[in-house]
C-alpha positions in Angstrom: -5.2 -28.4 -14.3 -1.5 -28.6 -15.3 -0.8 -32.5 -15.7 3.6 -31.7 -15.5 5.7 -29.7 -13.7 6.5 -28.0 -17.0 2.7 -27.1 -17.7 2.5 -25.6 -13.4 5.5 -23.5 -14.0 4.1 -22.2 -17.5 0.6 -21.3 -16.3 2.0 -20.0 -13.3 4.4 -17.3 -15.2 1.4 -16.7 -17.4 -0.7 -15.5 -14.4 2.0 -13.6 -12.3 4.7 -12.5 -15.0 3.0 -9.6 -16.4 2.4 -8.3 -12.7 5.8 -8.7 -11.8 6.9 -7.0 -14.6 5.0 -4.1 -14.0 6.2 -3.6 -10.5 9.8 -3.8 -11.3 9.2 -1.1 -13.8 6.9 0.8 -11.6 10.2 0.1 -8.8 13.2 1.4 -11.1 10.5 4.4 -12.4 10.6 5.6 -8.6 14.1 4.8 -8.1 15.7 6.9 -11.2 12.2 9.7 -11.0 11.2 9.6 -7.8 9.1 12.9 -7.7 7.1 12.2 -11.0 6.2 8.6 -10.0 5.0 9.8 -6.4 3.1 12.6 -8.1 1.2 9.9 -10.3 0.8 7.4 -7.8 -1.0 9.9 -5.9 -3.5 10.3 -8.0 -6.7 8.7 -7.3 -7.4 6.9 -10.8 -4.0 5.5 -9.7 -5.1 4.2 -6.5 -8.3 3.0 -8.6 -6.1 0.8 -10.6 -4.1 -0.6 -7.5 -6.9 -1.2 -5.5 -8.7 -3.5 -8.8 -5.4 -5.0 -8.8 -5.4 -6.5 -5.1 -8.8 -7.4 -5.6 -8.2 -9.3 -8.7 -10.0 -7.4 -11.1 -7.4 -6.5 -13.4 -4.8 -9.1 -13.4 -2.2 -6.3 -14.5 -2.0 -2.9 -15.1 -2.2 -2.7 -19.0 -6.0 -4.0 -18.3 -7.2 -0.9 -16.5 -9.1 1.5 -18.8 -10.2 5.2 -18.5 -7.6 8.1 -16.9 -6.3 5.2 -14.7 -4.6 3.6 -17.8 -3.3 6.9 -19.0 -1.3 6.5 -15.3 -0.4 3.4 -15.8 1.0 4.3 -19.1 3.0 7.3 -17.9 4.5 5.1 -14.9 5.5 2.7 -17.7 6.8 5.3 -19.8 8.8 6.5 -17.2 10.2 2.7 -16.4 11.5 2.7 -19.7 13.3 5.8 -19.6 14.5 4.7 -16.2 
């Protein structure tokens, strides 16, 4: 357990910063290609991924493996270029 303030808001940003992250990019991805990322969030190893991310077993979406990563990775590529 964190003992200061400092140590909550560290462990915190630890646990929830990378997820964040990822669904800002994942946001501006749909904003600036919106038919690309709609076409890859259909897919079902995308929905795979989502689905282990509200149950907690990935804690973000660089942890998923197999063709959901590959997803995950395009949606991110396209954040970048976004």
């Amino acid at each position: 357990l964190a003992d200061t303030i400092e140590e909550y808001d560290a462990a915190v940003r630890r646990e929830l910063d990378p997820l964040s992250t990822a669904g800002w990019g994942a946001k501006l991805a749909l904003d600036r290609f919106p038919r690309a990322v709609f076409a890859l969030m259909r897919l079902p190893v995308t929905w795979r991924v989502i689905e282990k991310l509200m149950l907690g077993e990935v804690a973000h979406p660089g942890e998923a493996r197999g063709p959901g990563r590959t997803a995950m990775r395009l949606i991110q590529a396209l954040a970048h270029a976004a």
